[in-house]
C-alpha positions in Angstrom: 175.0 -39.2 -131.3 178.4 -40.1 -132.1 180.0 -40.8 -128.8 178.8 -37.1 -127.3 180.9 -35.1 -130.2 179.3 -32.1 -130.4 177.7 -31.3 -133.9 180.3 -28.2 -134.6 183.1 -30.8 -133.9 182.0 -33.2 -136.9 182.9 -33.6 -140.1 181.0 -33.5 -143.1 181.5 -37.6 -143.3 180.6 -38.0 -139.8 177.7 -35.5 -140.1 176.2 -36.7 -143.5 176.4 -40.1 -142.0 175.0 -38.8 -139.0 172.2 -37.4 -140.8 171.4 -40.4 -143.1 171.1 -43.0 -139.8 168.1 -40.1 -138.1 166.4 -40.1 -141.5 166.4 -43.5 -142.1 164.8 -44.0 -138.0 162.5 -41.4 -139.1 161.1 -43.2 -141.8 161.2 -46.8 -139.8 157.9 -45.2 -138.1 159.1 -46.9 -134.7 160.0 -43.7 -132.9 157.7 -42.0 -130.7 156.3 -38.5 -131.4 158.6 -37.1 -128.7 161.5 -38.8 -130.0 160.6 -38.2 -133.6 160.8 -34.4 -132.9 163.6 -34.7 -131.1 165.4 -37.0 -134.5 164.2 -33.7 -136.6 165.4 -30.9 -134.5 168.9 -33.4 -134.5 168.6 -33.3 -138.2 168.3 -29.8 -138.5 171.6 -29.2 -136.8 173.3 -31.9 -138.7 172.0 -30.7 -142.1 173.1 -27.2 -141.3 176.4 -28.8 -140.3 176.8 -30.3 -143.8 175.6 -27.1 -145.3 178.2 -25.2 -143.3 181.2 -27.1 -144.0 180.1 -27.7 -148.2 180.3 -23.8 -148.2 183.7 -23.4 -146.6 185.0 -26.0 -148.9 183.3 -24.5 -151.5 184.8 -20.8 -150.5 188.2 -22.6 -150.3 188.5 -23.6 -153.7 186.9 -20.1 -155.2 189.9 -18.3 -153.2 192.1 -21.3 -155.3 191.0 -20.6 -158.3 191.2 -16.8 -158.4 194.6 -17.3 -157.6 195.3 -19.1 -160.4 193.9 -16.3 -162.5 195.9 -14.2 -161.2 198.8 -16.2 -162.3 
């Protein structure tokens, strides 16, 4: 995984991407049973990662635009 980054430490780019490169290995069939699991549990995290950051961004621009309402 990216050069040891931790999976909080990513960004959504990095994550997605990340995420994409364990789904296409998964679906190669050339892993192992142990390392397949191992891809998914990885994918978990990453997807939750993804998930995390679409909702700050999301939150971000909700706290925006009720400002402009306010105005």
């Amino acid at each position: 995984m990216s050069g040891g980054k931790n999976v909080r430490e990513l960004s959504f780019e990095q994550a997605l991407a990340e995420l994409t490169s364990l789904v296409e290995r998964l679906e190669s069939g050339e892993l192992s049973l142990e390392e397949s699991v191992g891809a998914f549990e990885q994918g978990v995290k990453l997807s939750r990662r993804c998930e995390s950051l679409l909702d700050e961004a999301e939150q971000r621009l909700q706290v925006l635009n009720a400002g402009e309402e306010e105005a």
